[in-house]
C-alpha positions as a Markdown table, in Angstrom:
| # | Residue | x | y | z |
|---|---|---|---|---|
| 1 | Unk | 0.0 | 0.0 | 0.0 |
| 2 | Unk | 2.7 | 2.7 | 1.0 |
| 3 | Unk | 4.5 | 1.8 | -2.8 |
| 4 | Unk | 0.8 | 2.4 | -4.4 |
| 5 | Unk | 0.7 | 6.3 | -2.2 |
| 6 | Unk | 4.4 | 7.2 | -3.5 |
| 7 | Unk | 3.3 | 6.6 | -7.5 |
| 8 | Unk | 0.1 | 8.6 | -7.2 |
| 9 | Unk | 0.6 | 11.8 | -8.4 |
| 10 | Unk | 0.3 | 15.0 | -6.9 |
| 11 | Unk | -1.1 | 17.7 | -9.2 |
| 12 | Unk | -5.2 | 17.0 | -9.9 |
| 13 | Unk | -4.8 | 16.9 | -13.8 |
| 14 | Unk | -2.4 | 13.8 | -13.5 |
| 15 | Unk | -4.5 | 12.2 | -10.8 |
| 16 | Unk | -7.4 | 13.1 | -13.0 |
| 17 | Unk | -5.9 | 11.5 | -16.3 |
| 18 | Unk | -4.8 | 8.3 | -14.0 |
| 19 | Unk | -8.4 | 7.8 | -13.1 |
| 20 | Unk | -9.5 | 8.4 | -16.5 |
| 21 | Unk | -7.0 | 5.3 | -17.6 |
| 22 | Unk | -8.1 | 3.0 | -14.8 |
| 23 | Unk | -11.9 | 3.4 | -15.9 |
| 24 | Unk | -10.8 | 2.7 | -19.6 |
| 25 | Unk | -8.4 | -0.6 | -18.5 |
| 26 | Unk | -11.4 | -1.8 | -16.5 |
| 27 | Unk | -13.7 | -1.3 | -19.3 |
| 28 | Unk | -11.3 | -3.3 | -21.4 |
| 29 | Unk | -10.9 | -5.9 | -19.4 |
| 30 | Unk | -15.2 | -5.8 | -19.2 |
| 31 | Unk | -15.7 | -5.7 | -22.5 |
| 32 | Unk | -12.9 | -8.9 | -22.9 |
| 33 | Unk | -15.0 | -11.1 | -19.9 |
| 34 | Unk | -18.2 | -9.9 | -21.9 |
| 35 | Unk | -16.5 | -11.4 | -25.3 |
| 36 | Unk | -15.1 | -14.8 | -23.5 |
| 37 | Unk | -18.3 | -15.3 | -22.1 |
| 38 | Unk | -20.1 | -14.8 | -25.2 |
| 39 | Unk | -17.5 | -17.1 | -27.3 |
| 40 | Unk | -17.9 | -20.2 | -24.3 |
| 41 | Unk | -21.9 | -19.5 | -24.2 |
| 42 | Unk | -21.9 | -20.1 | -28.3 |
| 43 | Unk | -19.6 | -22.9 | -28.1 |
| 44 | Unk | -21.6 | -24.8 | -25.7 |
| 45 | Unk | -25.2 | -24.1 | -27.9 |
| 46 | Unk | -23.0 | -25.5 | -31.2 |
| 47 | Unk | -22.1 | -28.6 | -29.2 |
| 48 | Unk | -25.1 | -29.1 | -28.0 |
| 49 | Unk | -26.9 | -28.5 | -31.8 |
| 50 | Unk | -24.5 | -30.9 | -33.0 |
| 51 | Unk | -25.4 | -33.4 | -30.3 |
| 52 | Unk | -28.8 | -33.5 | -31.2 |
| 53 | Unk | -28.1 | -33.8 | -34.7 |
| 54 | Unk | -25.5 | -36.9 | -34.1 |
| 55 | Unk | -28.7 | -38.4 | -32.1 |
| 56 | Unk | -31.1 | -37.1 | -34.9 |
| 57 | Unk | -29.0 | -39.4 | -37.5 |
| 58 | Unk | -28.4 | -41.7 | -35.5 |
| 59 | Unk | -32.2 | -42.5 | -35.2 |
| 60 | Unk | -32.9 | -42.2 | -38.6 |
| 61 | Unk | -30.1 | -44.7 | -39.5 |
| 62 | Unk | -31.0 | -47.3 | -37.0 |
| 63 | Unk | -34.8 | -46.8 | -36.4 |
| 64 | Unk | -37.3 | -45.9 | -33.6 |
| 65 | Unk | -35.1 | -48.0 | -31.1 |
| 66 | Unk | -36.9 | -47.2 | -28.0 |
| 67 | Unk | -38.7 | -44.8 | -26.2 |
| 68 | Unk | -35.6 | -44.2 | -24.3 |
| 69 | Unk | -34.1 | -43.2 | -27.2 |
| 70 | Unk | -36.8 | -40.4 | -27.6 |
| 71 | Unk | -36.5 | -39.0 | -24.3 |
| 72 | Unk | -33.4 | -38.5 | -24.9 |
| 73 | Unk | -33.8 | -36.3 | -28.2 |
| 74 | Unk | -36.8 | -34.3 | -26.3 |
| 75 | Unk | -33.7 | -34.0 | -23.5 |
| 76 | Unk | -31.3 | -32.6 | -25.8 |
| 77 | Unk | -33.7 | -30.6 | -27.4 |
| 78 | Unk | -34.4 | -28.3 | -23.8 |
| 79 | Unk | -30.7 | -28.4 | -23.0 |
| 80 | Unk | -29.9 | -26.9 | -26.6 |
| 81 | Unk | -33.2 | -23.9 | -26.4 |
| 82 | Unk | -31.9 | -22.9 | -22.9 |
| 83 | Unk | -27.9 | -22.6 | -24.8 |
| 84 | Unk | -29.0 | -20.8 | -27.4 |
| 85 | Unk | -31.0 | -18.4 | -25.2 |
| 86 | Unk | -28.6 | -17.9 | -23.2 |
| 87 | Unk | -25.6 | -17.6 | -25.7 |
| 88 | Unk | -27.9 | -14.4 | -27.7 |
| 89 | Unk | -28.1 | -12.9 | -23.9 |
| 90 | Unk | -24.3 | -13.6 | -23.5 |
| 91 | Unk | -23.9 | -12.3 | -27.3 |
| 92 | Unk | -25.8 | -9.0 | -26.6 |
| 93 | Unk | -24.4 | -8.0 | -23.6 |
| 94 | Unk | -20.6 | -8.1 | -25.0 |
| 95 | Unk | -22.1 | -6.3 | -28.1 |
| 96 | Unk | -23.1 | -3.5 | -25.6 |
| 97 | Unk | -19.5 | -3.6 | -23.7 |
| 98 | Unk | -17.8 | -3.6 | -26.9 |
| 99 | Unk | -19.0 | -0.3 | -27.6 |
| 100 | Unk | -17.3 | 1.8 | -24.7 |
| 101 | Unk | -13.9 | -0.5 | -25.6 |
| 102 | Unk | -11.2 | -1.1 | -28.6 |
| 103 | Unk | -12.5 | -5.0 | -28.1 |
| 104 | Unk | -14.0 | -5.9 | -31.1 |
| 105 | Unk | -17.9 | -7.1 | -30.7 |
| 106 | Unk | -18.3 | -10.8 | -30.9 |
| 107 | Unk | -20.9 | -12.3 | -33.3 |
| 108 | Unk | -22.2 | -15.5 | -33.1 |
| 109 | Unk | -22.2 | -17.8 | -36.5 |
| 110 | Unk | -26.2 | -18.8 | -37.1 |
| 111 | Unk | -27.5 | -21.3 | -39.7 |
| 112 | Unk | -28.7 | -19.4 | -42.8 |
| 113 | Unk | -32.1 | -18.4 | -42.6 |
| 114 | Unk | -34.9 | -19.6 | -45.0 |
| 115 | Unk | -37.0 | -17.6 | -46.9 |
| 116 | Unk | -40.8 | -17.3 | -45.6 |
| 117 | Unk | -43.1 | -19.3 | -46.8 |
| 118 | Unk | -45.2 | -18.3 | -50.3 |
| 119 | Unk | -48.4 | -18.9 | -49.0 |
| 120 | Unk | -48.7 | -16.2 | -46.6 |
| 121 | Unk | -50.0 | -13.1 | -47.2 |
| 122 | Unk | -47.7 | -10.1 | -48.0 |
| 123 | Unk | -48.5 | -6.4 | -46.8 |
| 124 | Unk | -46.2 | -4.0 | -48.4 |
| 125 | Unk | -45.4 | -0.6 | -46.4 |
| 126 | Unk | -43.5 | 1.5 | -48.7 |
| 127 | Unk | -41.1 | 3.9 | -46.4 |
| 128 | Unk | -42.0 | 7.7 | -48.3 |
| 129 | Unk | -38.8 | 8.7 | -50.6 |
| 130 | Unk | -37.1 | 12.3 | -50.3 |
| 131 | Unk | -38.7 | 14.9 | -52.5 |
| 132 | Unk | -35.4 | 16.3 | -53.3 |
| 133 | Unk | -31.8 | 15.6 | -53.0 |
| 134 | Unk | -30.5 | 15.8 | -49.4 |
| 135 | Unk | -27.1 | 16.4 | -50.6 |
| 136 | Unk | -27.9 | 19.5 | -53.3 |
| 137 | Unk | -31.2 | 20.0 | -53.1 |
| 138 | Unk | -32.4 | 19.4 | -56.4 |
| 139 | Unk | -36.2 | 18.0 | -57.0 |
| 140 | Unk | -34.7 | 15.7 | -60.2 |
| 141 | Unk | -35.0 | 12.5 | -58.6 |
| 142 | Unk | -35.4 | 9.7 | -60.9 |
| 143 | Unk | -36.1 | 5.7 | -58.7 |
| 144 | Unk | -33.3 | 3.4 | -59.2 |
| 145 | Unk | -34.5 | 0.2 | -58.0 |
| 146 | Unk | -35.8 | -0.9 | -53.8 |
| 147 | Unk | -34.5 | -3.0 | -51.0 |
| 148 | Unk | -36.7 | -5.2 | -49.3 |
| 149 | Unk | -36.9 | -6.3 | -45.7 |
| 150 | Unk | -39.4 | -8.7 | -44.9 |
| 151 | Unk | -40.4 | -9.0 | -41.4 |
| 152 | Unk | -42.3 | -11.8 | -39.6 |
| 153 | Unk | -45.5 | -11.0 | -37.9 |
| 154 | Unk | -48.5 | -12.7 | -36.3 |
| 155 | Unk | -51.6 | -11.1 | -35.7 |
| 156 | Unk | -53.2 | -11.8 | -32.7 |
| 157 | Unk | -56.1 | -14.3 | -32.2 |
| 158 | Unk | -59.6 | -12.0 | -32.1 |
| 159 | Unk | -63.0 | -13.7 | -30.9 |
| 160 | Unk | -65.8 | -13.0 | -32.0 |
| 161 | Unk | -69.8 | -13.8 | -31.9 |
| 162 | Unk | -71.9 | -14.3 | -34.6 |
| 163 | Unk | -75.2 | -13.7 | -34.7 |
| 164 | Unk | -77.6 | -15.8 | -36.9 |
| 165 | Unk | -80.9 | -13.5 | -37.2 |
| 166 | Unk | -84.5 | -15.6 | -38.1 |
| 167 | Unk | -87.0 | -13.4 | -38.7 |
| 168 | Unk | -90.7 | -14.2 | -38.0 |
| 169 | Unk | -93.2 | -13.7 | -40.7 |
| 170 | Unk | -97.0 | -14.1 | -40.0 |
| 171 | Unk | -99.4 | -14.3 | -42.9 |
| 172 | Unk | -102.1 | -12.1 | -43.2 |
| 173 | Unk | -104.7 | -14.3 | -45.0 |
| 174 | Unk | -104.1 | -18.0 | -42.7 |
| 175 | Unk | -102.2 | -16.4 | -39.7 |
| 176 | Unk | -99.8 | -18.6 | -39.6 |
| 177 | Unk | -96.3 | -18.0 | -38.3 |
| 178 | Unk | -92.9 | -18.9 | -40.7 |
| 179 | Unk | -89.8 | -19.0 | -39.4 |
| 180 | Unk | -86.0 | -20.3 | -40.7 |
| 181 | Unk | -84.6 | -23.4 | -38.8 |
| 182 | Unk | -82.2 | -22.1 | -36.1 |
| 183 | Unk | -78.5 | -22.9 | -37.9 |
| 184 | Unk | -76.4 | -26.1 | -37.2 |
| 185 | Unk | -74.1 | -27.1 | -34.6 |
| 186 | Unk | -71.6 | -29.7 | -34.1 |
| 187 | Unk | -72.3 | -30.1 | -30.4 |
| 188 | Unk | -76.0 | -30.1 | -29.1 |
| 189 | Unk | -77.3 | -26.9 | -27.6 |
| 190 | Unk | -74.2 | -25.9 | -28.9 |
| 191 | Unk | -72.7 | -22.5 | -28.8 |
| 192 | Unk | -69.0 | -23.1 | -29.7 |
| 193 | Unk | -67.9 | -22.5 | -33.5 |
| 194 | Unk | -66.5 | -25.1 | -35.7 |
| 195 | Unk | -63.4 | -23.7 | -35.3 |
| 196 | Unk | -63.2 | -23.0 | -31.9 |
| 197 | Unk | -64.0 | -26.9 | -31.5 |
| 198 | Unk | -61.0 | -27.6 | -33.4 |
| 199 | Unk | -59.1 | -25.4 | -31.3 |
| 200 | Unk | -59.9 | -26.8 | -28.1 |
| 201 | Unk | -59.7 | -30.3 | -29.5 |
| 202 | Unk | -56.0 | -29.5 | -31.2 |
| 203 | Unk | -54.6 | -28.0 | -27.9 |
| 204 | Unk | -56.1 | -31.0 | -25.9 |
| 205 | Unk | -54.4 | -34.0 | -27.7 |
| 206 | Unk | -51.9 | -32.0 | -30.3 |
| 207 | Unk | -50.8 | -30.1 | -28.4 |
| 208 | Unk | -51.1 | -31.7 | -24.8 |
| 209 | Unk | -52.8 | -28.5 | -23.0 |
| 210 | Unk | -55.0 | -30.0 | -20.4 |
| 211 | Unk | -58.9 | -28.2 | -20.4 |
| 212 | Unk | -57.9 | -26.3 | -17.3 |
| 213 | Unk | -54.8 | -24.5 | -18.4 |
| 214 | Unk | -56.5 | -23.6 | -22.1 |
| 215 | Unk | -59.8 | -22.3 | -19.4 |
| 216 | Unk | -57.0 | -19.9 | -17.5 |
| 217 | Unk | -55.5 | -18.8 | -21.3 |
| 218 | Unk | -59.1 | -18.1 | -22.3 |
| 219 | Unk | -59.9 | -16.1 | -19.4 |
| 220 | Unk | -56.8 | -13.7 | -19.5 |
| 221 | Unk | -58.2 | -13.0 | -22.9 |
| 222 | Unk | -61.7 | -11.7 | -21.4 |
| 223 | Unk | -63.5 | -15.4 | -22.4 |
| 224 | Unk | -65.1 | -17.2 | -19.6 |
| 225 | Unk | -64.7 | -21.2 | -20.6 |
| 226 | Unk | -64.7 | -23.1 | -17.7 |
| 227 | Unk | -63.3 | -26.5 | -17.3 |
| 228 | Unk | -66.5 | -28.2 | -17.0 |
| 229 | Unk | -67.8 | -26.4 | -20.7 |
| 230 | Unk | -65.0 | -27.2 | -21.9 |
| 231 | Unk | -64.9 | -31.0 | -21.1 |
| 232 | Unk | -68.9 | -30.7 | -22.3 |
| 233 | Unk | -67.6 | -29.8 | -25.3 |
| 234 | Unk | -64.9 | -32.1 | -26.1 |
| 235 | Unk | -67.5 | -35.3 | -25.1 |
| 236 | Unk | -70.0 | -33.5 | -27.5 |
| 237 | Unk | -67.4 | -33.8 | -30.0 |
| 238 | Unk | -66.1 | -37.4 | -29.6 |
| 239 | Unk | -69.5 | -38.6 | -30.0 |
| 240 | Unk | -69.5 | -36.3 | -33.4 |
| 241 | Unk | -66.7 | -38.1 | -34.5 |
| 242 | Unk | -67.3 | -41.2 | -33.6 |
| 243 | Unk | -68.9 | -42.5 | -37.2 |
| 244 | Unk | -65.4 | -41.3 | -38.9 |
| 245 | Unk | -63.6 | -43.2 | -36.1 |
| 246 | Unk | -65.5 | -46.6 | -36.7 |
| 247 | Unk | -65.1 | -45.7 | -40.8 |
| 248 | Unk | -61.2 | -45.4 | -40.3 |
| 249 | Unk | -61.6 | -48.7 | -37.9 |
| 250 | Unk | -63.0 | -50.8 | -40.4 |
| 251 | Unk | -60.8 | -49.7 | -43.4 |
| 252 | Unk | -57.9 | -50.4 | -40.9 |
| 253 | Unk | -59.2 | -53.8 | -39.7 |
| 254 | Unk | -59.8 | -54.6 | -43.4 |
| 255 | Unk | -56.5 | -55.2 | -44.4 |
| 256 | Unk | -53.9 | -58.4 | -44.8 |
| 257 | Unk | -51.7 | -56.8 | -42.8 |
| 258 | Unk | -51.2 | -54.6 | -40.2 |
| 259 | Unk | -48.4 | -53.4 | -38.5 |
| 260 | Unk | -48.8 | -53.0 | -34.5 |
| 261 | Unk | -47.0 | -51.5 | -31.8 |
| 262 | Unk | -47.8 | -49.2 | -28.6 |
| 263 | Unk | -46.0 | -46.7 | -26.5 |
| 264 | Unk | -46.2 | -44.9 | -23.4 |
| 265 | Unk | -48.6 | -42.1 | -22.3 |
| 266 | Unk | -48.9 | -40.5 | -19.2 |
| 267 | Unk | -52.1 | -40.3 | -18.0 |
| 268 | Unk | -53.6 | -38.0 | -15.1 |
| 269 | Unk | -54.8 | -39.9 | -11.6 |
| 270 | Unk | -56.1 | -39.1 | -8.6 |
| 271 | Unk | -52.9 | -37.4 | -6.7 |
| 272 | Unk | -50.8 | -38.9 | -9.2 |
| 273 | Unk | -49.8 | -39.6 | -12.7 |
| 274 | Unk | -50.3 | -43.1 | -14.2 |
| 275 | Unk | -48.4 | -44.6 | -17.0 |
| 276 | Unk | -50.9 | -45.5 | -20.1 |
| 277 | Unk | -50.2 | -46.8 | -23.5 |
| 278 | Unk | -51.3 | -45.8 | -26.8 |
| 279 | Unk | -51.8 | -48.8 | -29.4 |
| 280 | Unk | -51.7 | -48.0 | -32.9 |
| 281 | Unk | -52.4 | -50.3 | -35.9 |
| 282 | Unk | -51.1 | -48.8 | -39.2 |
| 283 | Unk | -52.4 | -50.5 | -42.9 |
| 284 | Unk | -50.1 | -49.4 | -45.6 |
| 285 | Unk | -50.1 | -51.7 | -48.5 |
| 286 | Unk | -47.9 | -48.9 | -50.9 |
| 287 | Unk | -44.8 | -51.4 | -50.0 |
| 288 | Unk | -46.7 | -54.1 | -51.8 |
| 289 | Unk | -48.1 | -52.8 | -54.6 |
| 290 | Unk | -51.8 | -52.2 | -52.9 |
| 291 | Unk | -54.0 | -49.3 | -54.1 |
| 292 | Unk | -55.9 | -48.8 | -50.7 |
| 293 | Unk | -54.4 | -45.5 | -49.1 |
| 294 | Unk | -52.2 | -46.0 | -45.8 |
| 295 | Unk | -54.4 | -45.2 | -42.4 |
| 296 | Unk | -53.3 | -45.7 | -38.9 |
| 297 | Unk | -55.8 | -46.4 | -36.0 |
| 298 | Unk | -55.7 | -45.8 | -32.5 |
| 299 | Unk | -56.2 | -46.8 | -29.1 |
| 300 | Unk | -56.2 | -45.8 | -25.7 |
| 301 | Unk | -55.7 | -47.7 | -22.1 |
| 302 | Unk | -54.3 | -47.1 | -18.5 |
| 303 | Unk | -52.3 | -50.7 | -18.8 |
| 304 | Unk | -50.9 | -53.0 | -20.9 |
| 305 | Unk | -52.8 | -56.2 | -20.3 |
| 306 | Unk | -52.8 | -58.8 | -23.3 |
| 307 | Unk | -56.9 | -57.9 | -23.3 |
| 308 | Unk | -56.6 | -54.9 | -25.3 |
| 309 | Unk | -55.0 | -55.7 | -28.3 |
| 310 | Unk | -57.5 | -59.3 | -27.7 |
| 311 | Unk | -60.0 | -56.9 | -28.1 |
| 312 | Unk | -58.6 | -54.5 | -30.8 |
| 313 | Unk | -58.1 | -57.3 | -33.2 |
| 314 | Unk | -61.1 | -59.3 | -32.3 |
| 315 | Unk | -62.4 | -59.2 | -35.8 |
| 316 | Unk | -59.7 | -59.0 | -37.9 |
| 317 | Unk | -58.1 | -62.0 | -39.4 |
| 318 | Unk | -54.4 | -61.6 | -41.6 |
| 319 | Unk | -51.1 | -60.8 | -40.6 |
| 320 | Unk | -49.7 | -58.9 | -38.0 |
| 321 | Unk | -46.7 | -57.5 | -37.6 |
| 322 | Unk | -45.4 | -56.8 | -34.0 |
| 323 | Unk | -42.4 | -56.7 | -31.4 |
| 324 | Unk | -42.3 | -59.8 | -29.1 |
| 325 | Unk | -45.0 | -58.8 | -26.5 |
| 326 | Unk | -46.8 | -61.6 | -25.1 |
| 327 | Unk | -50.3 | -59.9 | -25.0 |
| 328 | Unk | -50.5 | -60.6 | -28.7 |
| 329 | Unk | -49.6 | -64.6 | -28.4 |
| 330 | Unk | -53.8 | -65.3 | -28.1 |
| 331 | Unk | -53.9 | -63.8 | -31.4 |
| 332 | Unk | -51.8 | -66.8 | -33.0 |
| 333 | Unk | -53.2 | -69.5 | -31.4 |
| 334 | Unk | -54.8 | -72.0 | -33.7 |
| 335 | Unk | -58.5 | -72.2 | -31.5 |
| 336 | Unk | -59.1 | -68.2 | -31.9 |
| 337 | Unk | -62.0 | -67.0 | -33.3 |
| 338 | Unk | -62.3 | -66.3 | -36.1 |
| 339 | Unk | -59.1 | -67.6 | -36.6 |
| 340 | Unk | -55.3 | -67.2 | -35.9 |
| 341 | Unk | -53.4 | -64.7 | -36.7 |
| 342 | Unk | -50.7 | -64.8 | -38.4 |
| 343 | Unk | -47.1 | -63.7 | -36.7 |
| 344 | Unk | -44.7 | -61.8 | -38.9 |
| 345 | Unk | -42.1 | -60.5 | -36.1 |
| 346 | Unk | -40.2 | -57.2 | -36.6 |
């Protein structure tokens, strides 16, 4: 400390230009941290993009191997969106130190970006040109050609009621009254849109958002749905579609072969979560030379007990192709009715 006092200086300019230097090392040396920090933050995101591509390939080389397998790319995925979010924080904030420093800003290497898609709509704003020449003055300004920047937008989702007006008419000579039906619903005593049905049934098994969270979305958006409308609704609607379920069943179940398999679903119970399994039977006679077009059928249940596919295949008679599971063994047995199965392993 007393070697630090004797090197300090003693007039106010030269303590004043000292101080002056320190503040610009230190915002260096800031700006330096800031740049490291952004080069290990983009490094870590790239390894862990090229990860999940390794496993990517890997799975398309070697198959659906497992479900293990899956949770692993759905893993990756989450470790790679937190890098990457964290690596354009990192990326920013030496951008912003950079400037007060001689340290050149970092910039982070992306993947080239893809054109927008044709489909959507294009709005063109047309920024308003100079009426004269900023650098003389002159009014002669003849348009050489335009840049372009197109920008992604969404707009936001708007409800909306519709009201379906049936005017009464009463006739003057028999006094009768006349009146238009009232207009159709999917749902009876329905109130809910075609599309808003689709909605609620995309973000329930699409999308995997439970009735009660979409009922808190709607509300913050000034719509009172509650849980039990909701679930109203989506019963309403499976019995709707029931008739298009039974005609995919049958063309499924019509086939000489099916291919079967099932996976794991979690499945909400009381205080807990359950593990449930979704079958699914696919027809797809393209690989030999059939003209029927490929369909896949499914299934739900909270187990796996060797009843379900019993009953899921109860009248269909062909082969099957499936993993080694012994629910499916009473399928091949030579007694079944209306007869065996039979086995064409994987």
């Amino acid at each position: 400390m007393l070697d630090a006092a004797e090197h300090l200086p003693d007039d106010l300019a030269s303590a004043h230009a000292m101080i002056l230097a320190e503040r610009a090392a230190r915002r260096e040396a800031e700006a330096l941290a800031a740049r490291a920090q952004a080069v290990n933050s983009h490094s870590e995101a790239l390894i862990a993009r090229l990860k999940l591509e390794i496993e990517k390939l890997k799975r398309e080389i070697h198959g659906h191997r497992s479900e293990r397998k899956a949770r692993l790319l759905e893993q990756l995925e989450l470790q790679l969106e937190e890098l990457e979010a964290d690596a354009a924080q990192d990326e920013l904030a030496a951008e912003v130190s950079a400037r007060s420093s001689t340290v050149k800003a970092f910039e982070r290497r992306r993947p080239s970006k893809k054109p927008f898609p044709e489909h959507l709509p294009r709005e063109r704003v047309v920024v308003a040109a100079p009426e004269s020449c900023p650098c003389c003055g002159s009014a002669k300004l003849a348009k050489l050609g335009e840049d372009v920047t197109e920008t992604l937008e969404v707009i936001p989702r708007q409800w909306k009621v519709i009201q379906t007006v049936r005017e009464k008419f009463t006739c003057r000579e028999c006094e009768k009254i006349t009146q238009p039906p009232a207009p159709f619903h999917v749902t009876p005593r329905g109130f809910a849109g075609p599309n808003l049905l689709a909605m609620i049934l995309f973000e329930k098994f699409a999308q995997h958002q439970p009735l009660n969270r979409q009922s808190e979305r709607y509300s913050r958006e000034g719509i009172d749905l509650s849980l039990s409308t909701l679930a109203d609704q989506v019963g309403a609607c499976a019995a709707a579609l029931k008739p298009v379920h039974s005609l995919i069943e049958a063309h499924v179940l019509g086939a000489e072969r099916l291919h079967g398999d099932d996976t794991t679903v979690p499945i909400l119970a009381k205080g807990k979560t359950d593990t449930g399994r979704i079958w699914t039977y696919v027809r797809d006679d393209r690989p030999f030379g059939g003209q029927s077009p490929p369909a896949a059928l499914y299934y739900a249940s909270r187990n796996r007990r060797q009843e379900h596919p019993e009953r899921h295949l109860k009248s269909f008679t062909g082969i099957l192709q499936a993993d080694a599971y012994s629910g499916y063994n009473p399928l091949f047995k030579v007694n079944r009715d209306p007869g065996p199965l039979t086995q064409a392993l994987c």
